[in-house]
N, C-alpha and C positions, 0 to 999 in steps of 0.2 A: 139801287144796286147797279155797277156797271162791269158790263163783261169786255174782253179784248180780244179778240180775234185773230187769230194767227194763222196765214193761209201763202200762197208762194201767189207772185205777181206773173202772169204771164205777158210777156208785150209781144203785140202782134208786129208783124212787118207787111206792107201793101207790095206784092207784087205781079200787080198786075192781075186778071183776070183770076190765075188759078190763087192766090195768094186771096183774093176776096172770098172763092168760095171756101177756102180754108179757115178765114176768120166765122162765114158763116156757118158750119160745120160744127168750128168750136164754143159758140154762144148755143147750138143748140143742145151739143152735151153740157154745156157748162147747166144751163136751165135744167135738163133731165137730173143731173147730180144733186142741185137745190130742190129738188123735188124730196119731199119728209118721206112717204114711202119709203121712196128707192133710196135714199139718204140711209135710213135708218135701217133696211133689208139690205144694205152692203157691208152695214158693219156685224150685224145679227151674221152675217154668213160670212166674214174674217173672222168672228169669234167660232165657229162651227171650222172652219180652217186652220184652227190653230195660228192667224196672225197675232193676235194678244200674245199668246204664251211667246213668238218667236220676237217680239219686239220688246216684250216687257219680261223676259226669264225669272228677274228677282223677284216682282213682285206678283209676278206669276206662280209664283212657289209658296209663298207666304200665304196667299187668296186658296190654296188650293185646298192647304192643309185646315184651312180654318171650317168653322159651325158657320158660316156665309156660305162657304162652298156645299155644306154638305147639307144646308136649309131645309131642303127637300126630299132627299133622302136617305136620312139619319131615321133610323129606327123607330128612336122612341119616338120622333116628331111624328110618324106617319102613325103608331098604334095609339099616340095621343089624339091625333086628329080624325082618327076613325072614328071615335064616340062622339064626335060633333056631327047631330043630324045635319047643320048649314055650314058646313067645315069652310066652303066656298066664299062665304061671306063675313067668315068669323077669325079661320087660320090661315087655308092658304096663300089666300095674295100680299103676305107679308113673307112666305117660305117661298116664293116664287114670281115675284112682280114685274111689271112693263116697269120700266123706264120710270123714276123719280121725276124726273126733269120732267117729263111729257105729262103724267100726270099731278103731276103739283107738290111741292116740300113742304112738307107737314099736312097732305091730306092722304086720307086713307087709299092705299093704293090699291092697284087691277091687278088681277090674277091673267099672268101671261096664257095664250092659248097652246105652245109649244116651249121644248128647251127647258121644260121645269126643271130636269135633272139639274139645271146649271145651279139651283139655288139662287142666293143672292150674285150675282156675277157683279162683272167690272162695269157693263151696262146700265145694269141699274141704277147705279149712282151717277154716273159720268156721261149717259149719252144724251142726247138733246133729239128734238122733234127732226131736225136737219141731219142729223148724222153724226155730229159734232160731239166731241169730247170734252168735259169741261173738268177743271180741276184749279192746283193753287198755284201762284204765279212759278217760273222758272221753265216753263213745261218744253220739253225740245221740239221743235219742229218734226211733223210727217208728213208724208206722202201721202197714206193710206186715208190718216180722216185730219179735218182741222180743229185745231183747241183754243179752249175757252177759257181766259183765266174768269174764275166764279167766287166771287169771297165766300161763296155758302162751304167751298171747300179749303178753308185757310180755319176757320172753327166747323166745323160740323154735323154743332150740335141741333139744328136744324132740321138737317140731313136726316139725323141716327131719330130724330124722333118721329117723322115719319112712319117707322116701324116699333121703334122704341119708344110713343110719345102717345097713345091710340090710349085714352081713359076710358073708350068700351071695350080696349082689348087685354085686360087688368095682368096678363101672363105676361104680357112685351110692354108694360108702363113702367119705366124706369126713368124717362125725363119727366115726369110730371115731379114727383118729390125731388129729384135732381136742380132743378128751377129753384128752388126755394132755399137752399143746401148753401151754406157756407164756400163750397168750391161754386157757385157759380157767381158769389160775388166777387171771389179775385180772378174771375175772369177765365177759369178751367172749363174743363168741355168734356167730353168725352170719351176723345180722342186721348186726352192726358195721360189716360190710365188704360185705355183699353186699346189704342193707337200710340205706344210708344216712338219716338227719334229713334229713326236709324241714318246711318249714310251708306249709301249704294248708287248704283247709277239707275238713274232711271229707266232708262231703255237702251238698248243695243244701237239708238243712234245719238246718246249721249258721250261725250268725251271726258268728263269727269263724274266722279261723284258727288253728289248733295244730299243734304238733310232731308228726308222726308217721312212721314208718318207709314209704323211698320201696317200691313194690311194681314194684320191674325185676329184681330179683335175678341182676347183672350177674356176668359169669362167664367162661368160656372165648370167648365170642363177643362179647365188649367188647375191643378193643381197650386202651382207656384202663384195663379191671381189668387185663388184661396186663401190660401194662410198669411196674403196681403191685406186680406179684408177684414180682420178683426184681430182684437186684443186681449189676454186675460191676466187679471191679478189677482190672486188669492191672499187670503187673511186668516188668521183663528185667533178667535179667545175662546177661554173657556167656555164650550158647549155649542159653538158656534161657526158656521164658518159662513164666508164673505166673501163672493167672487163679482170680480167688475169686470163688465163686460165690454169693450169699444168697438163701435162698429169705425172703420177706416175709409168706408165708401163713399159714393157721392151722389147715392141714391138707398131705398129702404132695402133692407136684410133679413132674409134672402131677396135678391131682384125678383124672382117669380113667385106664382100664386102658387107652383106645384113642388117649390123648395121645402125644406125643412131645414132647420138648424135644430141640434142637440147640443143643449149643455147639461153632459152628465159630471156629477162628484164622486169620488168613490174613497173610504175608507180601508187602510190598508193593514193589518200590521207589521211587523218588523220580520218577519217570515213571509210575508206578501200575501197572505190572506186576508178575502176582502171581509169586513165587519158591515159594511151600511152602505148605499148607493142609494142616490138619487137622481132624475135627470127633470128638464125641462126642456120641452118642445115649444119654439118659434118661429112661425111660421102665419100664412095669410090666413088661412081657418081659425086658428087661434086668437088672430087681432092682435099679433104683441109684437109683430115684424120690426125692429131697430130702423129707428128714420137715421138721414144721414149724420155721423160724427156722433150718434147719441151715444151716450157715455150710460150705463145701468147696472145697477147693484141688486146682485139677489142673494138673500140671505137665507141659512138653511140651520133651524134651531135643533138642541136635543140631538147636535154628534157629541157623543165618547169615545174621546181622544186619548192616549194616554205615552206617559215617552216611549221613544219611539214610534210610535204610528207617522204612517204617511197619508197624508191629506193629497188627494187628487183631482186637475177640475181638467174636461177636454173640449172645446165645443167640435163638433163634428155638422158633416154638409149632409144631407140628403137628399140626391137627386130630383127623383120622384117618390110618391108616394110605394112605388115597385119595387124602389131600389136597397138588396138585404146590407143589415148591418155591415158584414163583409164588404161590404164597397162604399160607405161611408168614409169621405175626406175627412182627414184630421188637418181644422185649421189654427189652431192653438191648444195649449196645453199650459199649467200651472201646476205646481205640487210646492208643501210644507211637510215638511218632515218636525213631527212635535219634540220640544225639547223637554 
């Protein structure tokens, strides 16, 4: 793997006595700058500064709004992690981590000792032991810190499993079946779906705009990635109905251990009165979680159907196990109306 380095060239100029001690002067702050501490506590307090948001506005806005920013403290993540007696070693330091780079891509990461509110921030993924910012090629030149063109940020998927990749952490294992999943042999990632293209400029010292990956990384709490992630068709013969189910993802369905999907039927008549329902519950307690692109038929015998009736199938999301019907995503729907 090789990285590129982008940094401004200072040339010294000799003159003369004061000129020497100014070259020596500047080899000693250059030295104190390379120093990882002070490297990596200068950027830790531009981000405490507000220089991210004032150099990076767009993507500052995108990162703010998202479940990265609010990692740590979103609600239900913190009443979820209360009933973990070793939350420390089990939840946290993926809702709140040092530096990816620092410690290691794709190993279980450190729970920060400060800053937790930041959640997942821009640091985490991008800063390096040095100070340095790493990312995918094009990146504009700064002042403030130097950048690193990183292929780990051109795909990923690497990256996201780090957090997203932990098989003792089964709530955030969503690359493990992803790995195996038809999207990863033509070469998708993550990012595909969960990181769409945008063009914007990168930073306030860019002069045009470029393509880059949106930083929302939409999910369980997007609505609109919802009803992207599954399919339904409905069917009847007599006595019978047939609803097939598609998962659309690139990983098993629901992603977490604490999701639920509902797929209810409901019988209706021609007055909209319900006759018969039924639903089924899939989810990780269940063992019937949809692997990726799995296509599945479930059939439900013994309806009396009659013309006119409406045949109804919806699957629906549920959060967590807390979460009331009421707030349940509708992420597809089918219906037959009998002839």
């Amino acid at each position: 793997m090789s990285f590129t380095r982008t940094h401004r060239h200072i040339v010294g100029i000799s003159f003369g006595l004061l000129g020497c001690i100014f070259i020596t002067l500047m080899g000693v702050f250059t030295l104190r700058a390379d120093n990882q501490t002070d490297g990596v506590a200068a950027v830790y307090q531009g981000f405490r500064d507000g220089k991210c948001q004032s150099c990076h506005p767009a993507i500052w806005r995108e990162w703010e709004n998202s479940m990265h920013a609010k990692a740590w403290v979103d609600e239900i993540y913190q009443a979820a992690a209360s009933q973990v007696p070793d939350r420390e070693t089990k939840c946290d330091q993926c809702h709140a981590p040092q530096p990816i780079l620092v410690t290691g891509v794709g190993k279980m990461p450190k729970l920060r000792d400060r800053d937790r509110e930041a959640g997942v921030s821009c640091l985490v993924c991008h800063l390096d032991a040095h100070g340095a910012m790493h990312g995918p090629p094009a990146s504009a030149e700064t002042y403030f810190h130097a950048n690193v063109t990183n292929p780990v940020h051109t795909d990923p998927t690497a990256l996201c499993s780090t957090c997203h990749g932990q098989p003792s952490v089964p709530e955030h294992d969503q690359v493990s079946s992803f790995l195996s999943s038809k999207f990863a042999e033509k070469n998708q990632g993550c990012a595909t779906c969960h990181m769409p293209v945008v063009t914007r400029l990168q930073s306030t010292a860019s002069y045009e705009s470029i393509k880059g990956r949106k930083h929302t990384w939409r999910g369980s709490r997007s609505v609109a990635q919802l009803r992207r992630a599954a399919g339904l068709q409905l069917e009847y013969e007599t006595g019978k109905v047939s609803v097939k189910l598609q998962s659309k993802t690139g990983h098993v369905l629901p992603g977490g251990t604490l999701r639920t999907l509902i797929l209810e039927v409901v019988l209706l008549t021609s007055e909209g009165i319900e006759r018969w329902k039924q639903a089924v519950s899939i989810s990780d307690d269940n063992e019937n979680r949809l692997l990726p692109a799995e296509r599945r038929t479930y059939t439900f015998d013994n309806v009396s159907a009659t013309t006119g009736d409406t045949i109804k199938a919806a699957l629906m999301y549920q959060l967590t196990p807390a979460t009331p019907e009421a707030a349940w995503v509708l992420m597809a729907e089918a219906s037959y109306v009998v002839p």
